[in-house]
N, C-alpha and C positions, 0 to 999 in steps of 0.2 A: 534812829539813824545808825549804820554801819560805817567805821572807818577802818581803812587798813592803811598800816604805816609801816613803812619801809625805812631801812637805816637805824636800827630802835636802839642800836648800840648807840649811836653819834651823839654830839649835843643837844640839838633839837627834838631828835626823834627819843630820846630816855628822857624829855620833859614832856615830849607829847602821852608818853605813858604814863607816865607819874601822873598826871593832870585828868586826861581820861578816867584813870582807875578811879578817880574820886567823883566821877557823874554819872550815875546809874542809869538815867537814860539813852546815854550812846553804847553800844556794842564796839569793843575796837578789841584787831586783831593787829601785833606789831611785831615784826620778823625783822631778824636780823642776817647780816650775811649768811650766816651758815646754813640758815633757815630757808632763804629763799635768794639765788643767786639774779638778782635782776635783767641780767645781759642774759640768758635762758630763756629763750622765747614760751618754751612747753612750757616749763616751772610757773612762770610767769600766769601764763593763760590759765593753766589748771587751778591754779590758789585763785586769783580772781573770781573764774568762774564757781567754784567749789562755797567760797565767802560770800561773793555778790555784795559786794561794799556797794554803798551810794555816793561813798568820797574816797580816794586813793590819795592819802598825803606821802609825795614823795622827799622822802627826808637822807636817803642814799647818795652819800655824793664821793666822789675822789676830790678829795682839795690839800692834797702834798702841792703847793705850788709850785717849788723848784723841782721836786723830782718829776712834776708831768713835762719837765723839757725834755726829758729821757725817757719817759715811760708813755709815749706818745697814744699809744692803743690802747693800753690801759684806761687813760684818759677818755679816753673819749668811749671807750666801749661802756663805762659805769657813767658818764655826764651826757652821754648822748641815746647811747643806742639803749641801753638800760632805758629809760625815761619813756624812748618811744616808745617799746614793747610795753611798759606802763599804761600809756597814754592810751596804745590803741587797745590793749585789753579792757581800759576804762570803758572806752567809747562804744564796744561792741553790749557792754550791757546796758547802758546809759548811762554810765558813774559820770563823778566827776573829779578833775586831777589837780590835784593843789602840789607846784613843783616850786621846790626854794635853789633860787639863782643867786647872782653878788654880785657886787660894784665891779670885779673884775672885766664885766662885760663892756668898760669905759676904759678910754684913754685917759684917763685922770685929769688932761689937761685944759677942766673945765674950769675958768674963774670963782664959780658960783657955786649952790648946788644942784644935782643931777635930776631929773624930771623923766619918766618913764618915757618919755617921744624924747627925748635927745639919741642922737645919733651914735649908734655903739662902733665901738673900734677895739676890740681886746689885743692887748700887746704882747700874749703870751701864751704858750699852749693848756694855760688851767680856765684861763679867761676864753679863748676860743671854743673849749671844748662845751663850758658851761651856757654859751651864745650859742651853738649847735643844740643842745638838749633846750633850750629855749623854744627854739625855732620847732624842733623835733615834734614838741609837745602841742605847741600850739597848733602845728599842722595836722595831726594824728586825732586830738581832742577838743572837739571846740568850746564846750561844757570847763574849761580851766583856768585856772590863776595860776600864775608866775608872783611869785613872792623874792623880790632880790634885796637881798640883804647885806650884813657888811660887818668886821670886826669880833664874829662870836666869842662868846666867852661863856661857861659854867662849871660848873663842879665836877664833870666829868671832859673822858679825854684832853687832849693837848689843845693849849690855847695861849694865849699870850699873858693873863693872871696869874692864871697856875703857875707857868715859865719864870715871871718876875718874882712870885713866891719861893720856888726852887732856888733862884740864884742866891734869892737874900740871904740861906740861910749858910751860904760858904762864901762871899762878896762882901766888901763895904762898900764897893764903887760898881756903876752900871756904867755903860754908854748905850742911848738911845735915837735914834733916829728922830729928826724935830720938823723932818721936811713932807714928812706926810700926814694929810687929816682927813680924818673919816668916823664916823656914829659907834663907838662901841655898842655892840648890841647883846643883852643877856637873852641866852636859849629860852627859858622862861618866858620872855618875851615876846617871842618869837613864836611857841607853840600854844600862848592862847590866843596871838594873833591869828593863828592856823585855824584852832578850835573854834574863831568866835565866824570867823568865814565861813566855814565846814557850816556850821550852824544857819548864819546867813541862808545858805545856796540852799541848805534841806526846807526853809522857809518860802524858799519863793525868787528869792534875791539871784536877778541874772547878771549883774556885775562881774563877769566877768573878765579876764587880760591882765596886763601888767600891773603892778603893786610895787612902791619903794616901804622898805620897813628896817628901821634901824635902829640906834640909839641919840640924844641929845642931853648935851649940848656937845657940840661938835668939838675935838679934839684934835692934838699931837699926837703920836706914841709916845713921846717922849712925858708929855704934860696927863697921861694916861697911865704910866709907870710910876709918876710921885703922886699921884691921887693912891694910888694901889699902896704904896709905902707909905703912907700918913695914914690910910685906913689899917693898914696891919698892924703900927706901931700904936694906933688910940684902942686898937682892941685885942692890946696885950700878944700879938704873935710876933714883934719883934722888937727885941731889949736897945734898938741901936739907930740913929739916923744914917738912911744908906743916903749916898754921893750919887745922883744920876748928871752926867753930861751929855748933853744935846748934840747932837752929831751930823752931818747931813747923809743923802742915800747916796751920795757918791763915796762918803768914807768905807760906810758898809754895804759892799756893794754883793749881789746874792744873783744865783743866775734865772730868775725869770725877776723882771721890773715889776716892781711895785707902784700903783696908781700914785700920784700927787696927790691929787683927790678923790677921797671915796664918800664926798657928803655927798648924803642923798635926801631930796623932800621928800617926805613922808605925807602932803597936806592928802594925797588925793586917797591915801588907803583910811583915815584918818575921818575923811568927810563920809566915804562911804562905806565906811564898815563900825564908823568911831571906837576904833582901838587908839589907844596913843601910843605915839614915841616909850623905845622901852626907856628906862629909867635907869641908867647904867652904874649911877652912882649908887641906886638905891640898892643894889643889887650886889653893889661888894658893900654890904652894912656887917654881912655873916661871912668873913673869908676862911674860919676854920675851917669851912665844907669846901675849901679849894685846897686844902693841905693833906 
């Protein structure tokens, strides 16, 4: 089997490498921006054609949230139009396209948790744009999975651990936000979710459409932030009890809204691909690799 991944710099896509490189049976080629500008329709076609992947995992995303209120094209030329030209160069040779979306595609203001048929309403220009390369994909490739996820976190780029790790080491006190919950999800997680799909589909398996995949047990940010400080401080990377106060998102308020809710079930990717829930705790057991 051949895969090409895109975005190989980002979270997911530098674990879908790391993970790759260690099974000799798949072939994967993994570009990153500079390598291959997604929104380039030619660049696009020619590397496809050229590789002839049998799965395109798309791991390129724009997710500045507050800055795509401003950077409107931006946005959506890398979460939308990006994916398509993906999708339909998939399609023209028969590939198939594994695109990772996020809870931002919901109005948060679901009681419960979110189920792949509930009805999307995104409140925001990162959430609209990523609902557009949803729809993009889906219509361009019919051979695909949408994988929507939620809260990433790993040992590279910016994320909400590393951040909390940054602060500790010039802070004694945080404030955190206690009013929204959603599945930390480790990258890790996330690309052998990719990989075990990718794998799936090269078997036979036409399961394809929407996917929820994230982490549990479902969380605060706030109740997220002293899990991250207890694990730092039991494994010797912080000499100090830090102070986190719980806040709501009206205190701190940011200019694109934040979901209430971003739980998401996971049973249906779960039953049919039997991957589990990532394990979000288990995953900061090693936070040196976040410093």
């Amino acid at each position: 089997m051949k895969i090409l991944i895109t975005g190989s710099n980002g979270q997911v896509g530098s674990c879908l490498a790391k993970q790759l490189s260690q099974m000799s049976e798949i072939e994967f080629l993994a570009v990153n921006r500079e390598q291959l500008d997604i929104t380039d329709g030619a660049a696009v076609t020619n590397l496809v054609n050229d590789f002839k992947p049998d799965v395109i995992i798309n791991a390129a995303a724009y997710t500045t949230v507050d800055k795509a209120e401003q950077e409107v094209d931006l946005a959506y030329a890398i979460n939308r139009d990006g994916p398509l030209l993906l999708a339909q160069a998939a399609d023209a040779i028969g590939a198939s396209m594994l695109h990772i979306s996020t809870d931002y595609v919901f109005a948060g203001d679901k009681q419960n948790e979110y189920i792949e048929t509930d009805a999307v309403a995104p409140q925001g220009v990162y959430g609209k744009s990523k609902l557009a390369g949803e729809l993009a994909v889906a219509a361009a490739c019919p051979r695909h999975i949408i994988l929507r996820t939620a809260w990433v976190f790993s040992e590279t780029g910016n994320n909400f651990v590393k951040t909390m790790l940054r602060l500790a080491q010039s802070r004694d006190e945080l404030v955190v936000v206690a009013d929204q919950f959603g599945g930390p999800t480790y990258a890790g997680d996330i690309a052998n979710a990719l990989i075990t799909m990718a794998k799936a589909i090269s078997n036979g398996n036409q399961l394809f459409g929407i996917y929820h995949y994230s982490g549990l047990p479902h969380v605060n940010w706030h109740l997220f932030a002293c899990e991250i400080f207890k694990q730092a401080k039991s494994q010797g990377l912080l000499d100090k009890e830090m102070h986190v106060k719980a806040i709501t998102s009206e205190q701190y308020p940011t200019p694109a809204k934040r979901p209430e809710n971003s739980k998401l079930d996971c049973n249906k990717v779960i039953q049919h691909f039997g991957v589990q829930a990532s394990d979000w705790r288990a995953a900061l057991n090693k936070l040196n690799g976040y410093l």
